[in-house]
N, CA, C and O atoms as a MOPAC input file, in Angstrom:
PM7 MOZYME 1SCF
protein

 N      0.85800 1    -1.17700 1     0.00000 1
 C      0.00000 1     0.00000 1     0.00000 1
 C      0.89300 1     1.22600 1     0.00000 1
 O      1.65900 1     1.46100 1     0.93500 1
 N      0.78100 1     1.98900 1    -1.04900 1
 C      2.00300 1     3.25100 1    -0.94700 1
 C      1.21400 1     4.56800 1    -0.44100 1
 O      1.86800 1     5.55400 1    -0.10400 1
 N     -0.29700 1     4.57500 1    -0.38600 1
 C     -1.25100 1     5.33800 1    -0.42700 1
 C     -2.71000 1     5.70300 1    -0.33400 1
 O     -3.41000 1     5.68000 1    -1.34700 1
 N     -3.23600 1     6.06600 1     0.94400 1
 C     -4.49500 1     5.89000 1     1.45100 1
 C     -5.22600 1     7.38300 1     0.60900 1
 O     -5.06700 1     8.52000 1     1.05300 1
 N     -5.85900 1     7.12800 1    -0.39700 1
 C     -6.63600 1     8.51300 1    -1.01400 1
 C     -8.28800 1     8.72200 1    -0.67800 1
 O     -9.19800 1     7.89700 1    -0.76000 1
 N     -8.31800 1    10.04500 1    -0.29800 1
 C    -10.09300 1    10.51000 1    -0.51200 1
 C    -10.77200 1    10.25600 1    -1.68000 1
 O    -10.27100 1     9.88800 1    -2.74300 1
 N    -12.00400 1    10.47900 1    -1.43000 1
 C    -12.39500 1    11.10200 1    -3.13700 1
 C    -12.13900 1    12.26600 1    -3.29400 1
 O    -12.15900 1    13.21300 1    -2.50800 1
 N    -11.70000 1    12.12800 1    -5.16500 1
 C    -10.98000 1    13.56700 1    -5.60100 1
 C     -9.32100 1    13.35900 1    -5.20700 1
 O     -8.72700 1    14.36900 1    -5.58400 1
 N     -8.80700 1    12.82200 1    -4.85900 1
 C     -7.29000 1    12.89800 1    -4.36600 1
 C     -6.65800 1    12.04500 1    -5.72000 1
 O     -7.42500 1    11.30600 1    -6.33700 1
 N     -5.37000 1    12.16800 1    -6.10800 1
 C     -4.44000 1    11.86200 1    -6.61700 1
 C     -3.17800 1    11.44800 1    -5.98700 1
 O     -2.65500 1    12.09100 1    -5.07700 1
 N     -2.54900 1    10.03000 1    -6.63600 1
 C     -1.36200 1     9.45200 1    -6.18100 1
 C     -0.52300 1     9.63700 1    -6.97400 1
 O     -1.10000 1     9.35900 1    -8.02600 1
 N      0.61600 1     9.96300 1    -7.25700 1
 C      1.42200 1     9.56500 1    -8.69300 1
 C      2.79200 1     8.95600 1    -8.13400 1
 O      3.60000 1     9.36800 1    -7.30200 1
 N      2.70400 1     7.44400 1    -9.18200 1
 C      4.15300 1     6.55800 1    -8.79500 1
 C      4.69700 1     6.99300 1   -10.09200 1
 O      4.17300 1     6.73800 1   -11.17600 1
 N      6.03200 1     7.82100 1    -9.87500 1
 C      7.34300 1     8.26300 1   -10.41000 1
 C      7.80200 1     7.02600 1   -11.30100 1
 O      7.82600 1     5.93400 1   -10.73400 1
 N      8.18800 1     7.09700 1   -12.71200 1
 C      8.51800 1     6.19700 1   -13.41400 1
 C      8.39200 1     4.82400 1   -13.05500 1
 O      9.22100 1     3.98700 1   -12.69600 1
 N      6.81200 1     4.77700 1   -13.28800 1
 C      6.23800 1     3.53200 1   -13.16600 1
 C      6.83200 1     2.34500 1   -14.05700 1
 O      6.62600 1     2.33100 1   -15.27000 1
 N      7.79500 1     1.05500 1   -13.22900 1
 C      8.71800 1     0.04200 1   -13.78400 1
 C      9.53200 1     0.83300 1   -14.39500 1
 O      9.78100 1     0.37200 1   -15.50900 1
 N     10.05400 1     1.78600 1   -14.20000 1
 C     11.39100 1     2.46900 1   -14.69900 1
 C     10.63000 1     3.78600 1   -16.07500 1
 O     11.27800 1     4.74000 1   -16.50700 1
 N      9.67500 1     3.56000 1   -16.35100 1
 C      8.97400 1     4.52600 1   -17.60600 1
 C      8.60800 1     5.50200 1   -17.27600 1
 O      9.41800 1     6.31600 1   -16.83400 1
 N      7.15600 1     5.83200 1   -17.36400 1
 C      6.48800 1     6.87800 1   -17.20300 1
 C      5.50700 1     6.83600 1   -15.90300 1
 O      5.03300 1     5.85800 1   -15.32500 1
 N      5.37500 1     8.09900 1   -15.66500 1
 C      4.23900 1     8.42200 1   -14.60000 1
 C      3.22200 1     7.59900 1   -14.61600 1
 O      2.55600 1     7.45200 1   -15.64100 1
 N      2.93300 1     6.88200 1   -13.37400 1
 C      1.29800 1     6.53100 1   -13.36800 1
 C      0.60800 1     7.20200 1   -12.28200 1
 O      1.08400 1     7.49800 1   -11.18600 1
 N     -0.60000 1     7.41400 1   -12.72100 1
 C     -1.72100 1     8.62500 1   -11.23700 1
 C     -2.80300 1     7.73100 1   -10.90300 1
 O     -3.55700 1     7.24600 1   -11.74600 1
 N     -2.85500 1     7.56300 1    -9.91400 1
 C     -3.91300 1     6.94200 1    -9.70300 1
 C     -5.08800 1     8.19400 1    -9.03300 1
 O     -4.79700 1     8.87800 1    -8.05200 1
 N     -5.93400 1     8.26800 1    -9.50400 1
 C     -7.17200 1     9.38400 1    -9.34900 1
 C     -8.18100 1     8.43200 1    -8.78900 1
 O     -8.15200 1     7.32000 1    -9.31400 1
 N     -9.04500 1     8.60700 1    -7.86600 1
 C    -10.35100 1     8.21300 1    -6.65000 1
 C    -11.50400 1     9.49000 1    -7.49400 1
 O    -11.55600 1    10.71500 1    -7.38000 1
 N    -12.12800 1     8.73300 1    -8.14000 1
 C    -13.44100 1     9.40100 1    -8.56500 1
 C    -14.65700 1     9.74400 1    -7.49500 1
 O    -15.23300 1    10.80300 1    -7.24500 1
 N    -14.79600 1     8.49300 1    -7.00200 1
 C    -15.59000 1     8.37500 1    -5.90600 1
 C    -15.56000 1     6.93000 1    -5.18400 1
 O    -15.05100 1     5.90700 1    -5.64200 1
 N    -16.26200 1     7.09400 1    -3.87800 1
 C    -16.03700 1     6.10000 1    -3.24100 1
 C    -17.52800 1     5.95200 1    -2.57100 1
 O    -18.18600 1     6.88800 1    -2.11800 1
 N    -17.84600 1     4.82400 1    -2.60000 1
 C    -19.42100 1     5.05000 1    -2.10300 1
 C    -19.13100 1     3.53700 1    -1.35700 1
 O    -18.52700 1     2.55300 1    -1.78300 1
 N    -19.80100 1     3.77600 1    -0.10000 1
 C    -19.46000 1     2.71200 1     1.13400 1
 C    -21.05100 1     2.66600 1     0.95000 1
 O    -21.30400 1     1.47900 1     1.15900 1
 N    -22.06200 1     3.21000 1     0.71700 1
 C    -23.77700 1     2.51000 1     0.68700 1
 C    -24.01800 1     1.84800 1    -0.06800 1
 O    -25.19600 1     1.49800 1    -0.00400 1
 N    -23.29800 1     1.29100 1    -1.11200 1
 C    -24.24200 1     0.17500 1    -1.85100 1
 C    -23.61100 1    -0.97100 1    -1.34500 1
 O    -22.48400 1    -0.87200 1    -0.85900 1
 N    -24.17300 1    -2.00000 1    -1.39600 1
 C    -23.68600 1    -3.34900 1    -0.97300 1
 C    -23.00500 1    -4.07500 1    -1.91100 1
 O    -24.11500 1    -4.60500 1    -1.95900 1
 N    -22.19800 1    -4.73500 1    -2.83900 1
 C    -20.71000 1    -3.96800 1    -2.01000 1
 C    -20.14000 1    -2.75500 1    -1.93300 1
 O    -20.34500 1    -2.09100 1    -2.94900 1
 N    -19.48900 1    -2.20700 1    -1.09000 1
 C    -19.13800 1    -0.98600 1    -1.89100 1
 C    -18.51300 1    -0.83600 1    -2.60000 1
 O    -17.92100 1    -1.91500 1    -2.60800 1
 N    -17.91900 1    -0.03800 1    -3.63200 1
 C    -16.80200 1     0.55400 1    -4.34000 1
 C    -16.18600 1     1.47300 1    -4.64900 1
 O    -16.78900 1     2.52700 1    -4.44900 1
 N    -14.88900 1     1.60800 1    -5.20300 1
 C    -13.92700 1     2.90900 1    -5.30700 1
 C    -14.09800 1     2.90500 1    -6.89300 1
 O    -13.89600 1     1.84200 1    -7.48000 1
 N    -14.42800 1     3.93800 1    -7.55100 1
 C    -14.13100 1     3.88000 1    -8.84300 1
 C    -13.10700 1     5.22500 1    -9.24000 1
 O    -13.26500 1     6.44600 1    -9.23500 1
 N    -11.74500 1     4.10800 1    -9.65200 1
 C    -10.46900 1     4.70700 1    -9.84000 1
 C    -10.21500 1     5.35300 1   -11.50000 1
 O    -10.94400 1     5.05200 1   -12.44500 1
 N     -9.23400 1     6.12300 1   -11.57800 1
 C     -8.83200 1     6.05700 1   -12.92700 1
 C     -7.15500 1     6.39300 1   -13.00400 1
 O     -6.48400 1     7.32900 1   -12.56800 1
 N     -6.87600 1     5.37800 1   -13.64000 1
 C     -5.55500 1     4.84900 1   -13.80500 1
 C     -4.79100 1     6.01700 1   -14.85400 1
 O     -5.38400 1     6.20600 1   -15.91700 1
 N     -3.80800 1     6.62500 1   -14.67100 1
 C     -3.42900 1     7.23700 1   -16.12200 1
 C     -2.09400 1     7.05400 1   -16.03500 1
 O     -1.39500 1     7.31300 1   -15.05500 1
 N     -1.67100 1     6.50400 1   -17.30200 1
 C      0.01900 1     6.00400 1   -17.20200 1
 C      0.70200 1     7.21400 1   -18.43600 1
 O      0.17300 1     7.34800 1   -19.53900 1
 N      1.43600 1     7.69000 1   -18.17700 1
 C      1.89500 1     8.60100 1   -19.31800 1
 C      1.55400 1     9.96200 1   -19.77300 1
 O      1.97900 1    10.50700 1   -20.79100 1
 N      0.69200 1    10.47300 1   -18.85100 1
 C     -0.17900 1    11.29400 1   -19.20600 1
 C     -1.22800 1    11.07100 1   -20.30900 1
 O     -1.72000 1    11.99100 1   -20.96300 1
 N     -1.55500 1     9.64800 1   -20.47300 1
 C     -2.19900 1     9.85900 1   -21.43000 1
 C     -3.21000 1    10.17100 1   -21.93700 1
 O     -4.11700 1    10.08500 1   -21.10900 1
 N     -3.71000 1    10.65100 1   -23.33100 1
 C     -4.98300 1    11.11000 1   -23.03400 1
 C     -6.27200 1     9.89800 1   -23.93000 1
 O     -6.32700 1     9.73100 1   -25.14800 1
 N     -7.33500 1     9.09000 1   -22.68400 1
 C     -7.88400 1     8.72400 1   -23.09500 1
 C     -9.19800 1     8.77200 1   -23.79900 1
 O     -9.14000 1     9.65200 1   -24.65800 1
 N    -10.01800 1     8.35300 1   -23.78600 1
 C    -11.72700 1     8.14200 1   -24.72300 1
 C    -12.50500 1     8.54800 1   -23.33200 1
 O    -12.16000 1     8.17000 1   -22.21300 1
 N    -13.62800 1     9.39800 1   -23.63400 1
 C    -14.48100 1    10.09800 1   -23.05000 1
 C    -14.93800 1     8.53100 1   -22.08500 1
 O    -15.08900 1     7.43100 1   -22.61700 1
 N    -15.09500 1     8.82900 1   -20.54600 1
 C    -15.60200 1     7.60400 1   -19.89700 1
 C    -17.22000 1     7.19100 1   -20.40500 1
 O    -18.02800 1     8.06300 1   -20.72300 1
 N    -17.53100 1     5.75800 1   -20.42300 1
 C    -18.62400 1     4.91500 1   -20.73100 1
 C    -19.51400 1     5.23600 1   -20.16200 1
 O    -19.64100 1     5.17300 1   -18.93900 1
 N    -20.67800 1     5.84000 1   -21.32400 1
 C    -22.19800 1     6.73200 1   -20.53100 1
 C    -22.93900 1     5.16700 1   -19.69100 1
 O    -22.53500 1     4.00700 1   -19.60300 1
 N    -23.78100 1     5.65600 1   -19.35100 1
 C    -24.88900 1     4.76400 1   -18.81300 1
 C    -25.63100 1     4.15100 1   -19.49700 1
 O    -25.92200 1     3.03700 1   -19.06100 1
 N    -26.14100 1     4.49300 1   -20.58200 1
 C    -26.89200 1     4.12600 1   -21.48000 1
 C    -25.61500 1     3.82100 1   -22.95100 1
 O    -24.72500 1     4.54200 1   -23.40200 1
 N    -26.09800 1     2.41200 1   -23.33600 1
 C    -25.00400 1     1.84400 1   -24.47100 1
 C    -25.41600 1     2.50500 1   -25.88700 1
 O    -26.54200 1     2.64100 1   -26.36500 1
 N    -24.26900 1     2.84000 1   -26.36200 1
 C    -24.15700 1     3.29600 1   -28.08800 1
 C    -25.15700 1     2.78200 1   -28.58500 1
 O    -25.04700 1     1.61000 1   -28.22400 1
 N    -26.59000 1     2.90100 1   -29.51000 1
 C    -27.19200 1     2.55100 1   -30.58200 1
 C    -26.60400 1     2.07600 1   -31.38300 1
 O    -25.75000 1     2.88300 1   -31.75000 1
 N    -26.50000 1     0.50400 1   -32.31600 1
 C    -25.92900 1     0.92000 1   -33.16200 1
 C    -26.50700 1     0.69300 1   -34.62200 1
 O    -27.41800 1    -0.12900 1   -34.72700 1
 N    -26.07200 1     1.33200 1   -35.72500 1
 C    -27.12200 1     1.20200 1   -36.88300 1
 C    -27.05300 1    -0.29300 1   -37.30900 1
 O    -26.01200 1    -0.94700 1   -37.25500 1
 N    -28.30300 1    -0.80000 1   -37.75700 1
 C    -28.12000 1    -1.99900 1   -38.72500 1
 C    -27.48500 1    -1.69100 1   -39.70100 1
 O    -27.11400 1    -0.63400 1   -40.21100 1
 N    -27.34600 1    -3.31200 1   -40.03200 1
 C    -26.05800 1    -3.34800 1   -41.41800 1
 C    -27.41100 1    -4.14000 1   -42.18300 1
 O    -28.39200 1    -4.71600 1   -41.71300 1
 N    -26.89900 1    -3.83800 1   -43.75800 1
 C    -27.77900 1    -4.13200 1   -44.66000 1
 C    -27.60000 1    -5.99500 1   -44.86900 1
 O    -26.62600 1    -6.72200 1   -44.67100 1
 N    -28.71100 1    -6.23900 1   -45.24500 1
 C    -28.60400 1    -8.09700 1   -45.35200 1
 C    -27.90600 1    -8.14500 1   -46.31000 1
 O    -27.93800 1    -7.33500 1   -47.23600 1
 N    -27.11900 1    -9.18100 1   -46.21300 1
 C    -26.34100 1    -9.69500 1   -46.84200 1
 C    -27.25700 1   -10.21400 1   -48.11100 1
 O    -28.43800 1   -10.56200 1   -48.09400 1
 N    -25.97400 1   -10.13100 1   -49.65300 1
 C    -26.67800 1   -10.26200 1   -50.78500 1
 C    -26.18900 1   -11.78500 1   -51.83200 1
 O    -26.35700 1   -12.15800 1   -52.99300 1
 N    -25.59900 1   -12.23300 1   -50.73700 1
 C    -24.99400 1   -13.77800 1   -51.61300 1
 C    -25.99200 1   -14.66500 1   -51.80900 1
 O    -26.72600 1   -15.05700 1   -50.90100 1
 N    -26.07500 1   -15.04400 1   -53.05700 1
 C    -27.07700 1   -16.00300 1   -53.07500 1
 C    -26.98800 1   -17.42500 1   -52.72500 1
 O    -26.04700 1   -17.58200 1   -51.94600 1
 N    -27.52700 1   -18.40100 1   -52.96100 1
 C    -27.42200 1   -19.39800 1   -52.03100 1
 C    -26.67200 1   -20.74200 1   -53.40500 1
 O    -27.31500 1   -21.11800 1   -54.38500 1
 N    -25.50700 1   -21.12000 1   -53.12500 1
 C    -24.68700 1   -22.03900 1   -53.77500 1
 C    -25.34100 1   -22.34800 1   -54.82300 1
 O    -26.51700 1   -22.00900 1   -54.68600 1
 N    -25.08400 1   -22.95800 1   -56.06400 1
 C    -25.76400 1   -23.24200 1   -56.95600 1
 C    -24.88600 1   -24.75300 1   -57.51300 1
 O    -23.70300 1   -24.72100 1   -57.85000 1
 N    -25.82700 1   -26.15700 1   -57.52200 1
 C    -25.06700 1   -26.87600 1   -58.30600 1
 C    -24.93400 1   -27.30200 1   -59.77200 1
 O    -25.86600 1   -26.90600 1   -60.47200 1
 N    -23.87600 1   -28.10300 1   -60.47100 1
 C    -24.49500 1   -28.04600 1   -61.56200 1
 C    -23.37600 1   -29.26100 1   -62.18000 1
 O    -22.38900 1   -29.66200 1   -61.56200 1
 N    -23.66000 1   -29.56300 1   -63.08100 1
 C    -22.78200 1   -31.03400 1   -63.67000 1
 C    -21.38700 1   -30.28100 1   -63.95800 1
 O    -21.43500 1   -29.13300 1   -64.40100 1
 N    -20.21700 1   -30.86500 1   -63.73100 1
 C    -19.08800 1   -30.59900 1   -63.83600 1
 C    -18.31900 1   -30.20100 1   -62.33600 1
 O    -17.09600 1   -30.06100 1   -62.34100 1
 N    -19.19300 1   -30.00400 1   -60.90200 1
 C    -18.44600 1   -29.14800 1   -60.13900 1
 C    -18.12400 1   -30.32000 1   -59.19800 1
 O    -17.81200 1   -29.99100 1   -58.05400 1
 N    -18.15500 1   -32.13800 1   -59.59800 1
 C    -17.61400 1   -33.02900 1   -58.79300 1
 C    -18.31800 1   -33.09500 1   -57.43300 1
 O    -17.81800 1   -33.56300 1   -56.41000 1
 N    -19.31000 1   -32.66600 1   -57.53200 1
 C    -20.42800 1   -33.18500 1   -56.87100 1
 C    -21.84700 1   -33.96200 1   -57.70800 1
 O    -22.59200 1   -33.57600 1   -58.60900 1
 N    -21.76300 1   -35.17800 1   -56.92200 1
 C    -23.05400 1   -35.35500 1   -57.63900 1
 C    -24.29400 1   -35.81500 1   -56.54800 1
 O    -24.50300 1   -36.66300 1   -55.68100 1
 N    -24.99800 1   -34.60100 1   -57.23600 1
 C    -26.95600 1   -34.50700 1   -56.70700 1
 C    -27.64400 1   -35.27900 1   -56.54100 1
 O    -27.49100 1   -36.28000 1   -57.24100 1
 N    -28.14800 1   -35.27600 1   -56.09800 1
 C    -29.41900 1   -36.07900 1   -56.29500 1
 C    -30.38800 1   -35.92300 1   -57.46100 1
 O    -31.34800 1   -36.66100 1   -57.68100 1
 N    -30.00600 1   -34.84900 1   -58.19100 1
 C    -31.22400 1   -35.01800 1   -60.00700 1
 C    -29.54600 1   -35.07500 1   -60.89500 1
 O    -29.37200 1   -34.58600 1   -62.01100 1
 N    -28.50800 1   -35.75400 1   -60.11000 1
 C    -27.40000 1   -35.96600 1   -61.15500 1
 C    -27.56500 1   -37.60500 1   -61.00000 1
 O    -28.15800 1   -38.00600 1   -59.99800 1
 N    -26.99000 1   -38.70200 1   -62.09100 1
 C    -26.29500 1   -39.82200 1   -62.03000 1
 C    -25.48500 1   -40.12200 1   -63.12200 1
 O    -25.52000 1   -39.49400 1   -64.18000 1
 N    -24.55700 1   -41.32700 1   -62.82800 1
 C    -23.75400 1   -41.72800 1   -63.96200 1
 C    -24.21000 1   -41.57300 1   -65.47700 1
 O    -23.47200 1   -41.09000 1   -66.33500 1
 N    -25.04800 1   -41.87100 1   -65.63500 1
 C    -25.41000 1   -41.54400 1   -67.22300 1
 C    -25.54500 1   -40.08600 1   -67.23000 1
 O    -24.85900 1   -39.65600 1   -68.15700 1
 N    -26.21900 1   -38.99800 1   -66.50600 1
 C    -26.67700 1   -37.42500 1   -66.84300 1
 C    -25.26400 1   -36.91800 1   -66.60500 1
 O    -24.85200 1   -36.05300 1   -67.37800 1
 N    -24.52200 1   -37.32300 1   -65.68900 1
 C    -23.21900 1   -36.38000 1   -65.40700 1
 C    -22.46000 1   -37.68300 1   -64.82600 1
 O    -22.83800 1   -38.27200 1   -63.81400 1
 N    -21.54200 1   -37.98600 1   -65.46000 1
 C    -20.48400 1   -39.10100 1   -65.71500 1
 C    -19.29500 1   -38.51200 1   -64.38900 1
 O    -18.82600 1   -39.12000 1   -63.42600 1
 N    -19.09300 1   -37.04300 1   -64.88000 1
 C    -18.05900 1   -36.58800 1   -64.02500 1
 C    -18.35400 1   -36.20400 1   -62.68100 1
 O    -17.36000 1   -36.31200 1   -61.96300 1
 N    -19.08100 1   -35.91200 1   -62.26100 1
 C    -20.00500 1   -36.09600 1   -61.03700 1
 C    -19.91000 1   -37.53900 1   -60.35100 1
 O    -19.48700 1   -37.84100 1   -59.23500 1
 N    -20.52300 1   -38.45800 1   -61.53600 1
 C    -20.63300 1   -39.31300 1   -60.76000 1
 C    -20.65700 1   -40.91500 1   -61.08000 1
 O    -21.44200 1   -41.82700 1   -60.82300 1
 N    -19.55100 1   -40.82000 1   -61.68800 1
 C    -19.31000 1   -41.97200 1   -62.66400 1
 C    -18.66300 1   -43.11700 1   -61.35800 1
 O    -18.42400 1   -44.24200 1   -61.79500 1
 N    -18.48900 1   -42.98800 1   -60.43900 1
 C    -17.47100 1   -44.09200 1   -59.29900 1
 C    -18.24100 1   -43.44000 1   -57.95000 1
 O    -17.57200 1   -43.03100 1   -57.00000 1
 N    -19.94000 1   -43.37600 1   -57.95900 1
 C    -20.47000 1   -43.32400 1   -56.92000 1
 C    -21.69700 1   -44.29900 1   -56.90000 1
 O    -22.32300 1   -44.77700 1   -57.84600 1
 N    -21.87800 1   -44.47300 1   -55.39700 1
 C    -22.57900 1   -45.86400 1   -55.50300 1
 C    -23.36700 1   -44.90000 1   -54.76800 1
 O    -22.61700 1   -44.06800 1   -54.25700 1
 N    -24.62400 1   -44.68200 1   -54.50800 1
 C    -26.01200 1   -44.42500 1   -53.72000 1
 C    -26.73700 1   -45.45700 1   -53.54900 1
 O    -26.95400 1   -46.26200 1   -54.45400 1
 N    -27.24900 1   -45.57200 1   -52.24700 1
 C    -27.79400 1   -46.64200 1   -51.27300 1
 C    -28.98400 1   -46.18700 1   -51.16200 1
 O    -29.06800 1   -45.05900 1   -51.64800 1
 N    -29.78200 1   -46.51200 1   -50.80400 1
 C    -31.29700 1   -46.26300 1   -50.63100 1
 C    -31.60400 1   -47.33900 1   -49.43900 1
 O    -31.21300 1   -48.49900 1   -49.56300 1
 N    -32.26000 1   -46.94600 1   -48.37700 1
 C    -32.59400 1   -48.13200 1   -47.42100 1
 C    -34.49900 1   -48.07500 1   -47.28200 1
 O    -35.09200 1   -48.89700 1   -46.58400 1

């Protein structure tokens, strides 16, 4: 523990692992809700981050449906169908045996 802070108080560890500044900032501290909590904000470098996370989540727009159509088979693509056989499409399916039970 290097540091007991209020809310609103600031810590700063001096070339944090040999680098840059880190601050540790106490936003608030609320001991009434069950559990309680400290909500901190960390800043290493001075850096400057992204506006903190509202309460209410981003909207976000739909994306348009997708426009691929759906596979298509056809004699030559070494599959063979079920409206293919050895005589209609040889290459399909000239060395396939279909079973029927």
């Amino acid at each position: 523990l290097r540091a007991t802070l209020q809310q609103g108080q600031s810590y700063t560890i001096s070339k944090y692992k040999g680098q840059s500044n880190l601050v540790v900032t106490v936003n608030e501290i609320n001991l009434s809700s069950n559990p309680g909590y400290a909500d901190v904000t960390l800043n290493y470098g001075n850096a400057v981050g992204s506006p903190p996370p509202t309460p209410q989540p981003t909207p976000l727009r739909p994306t348009a449906k997708p426009t691929t159509s759906a596979p298509t088979r056809a004699c030559g693509d070494n599959v063979c169908i079920v409206s293919e056989n050895n005589f209609s499409c040889p290459g399909d399916c000239a060395a396939v045996e279909l079973r029927t039970w």
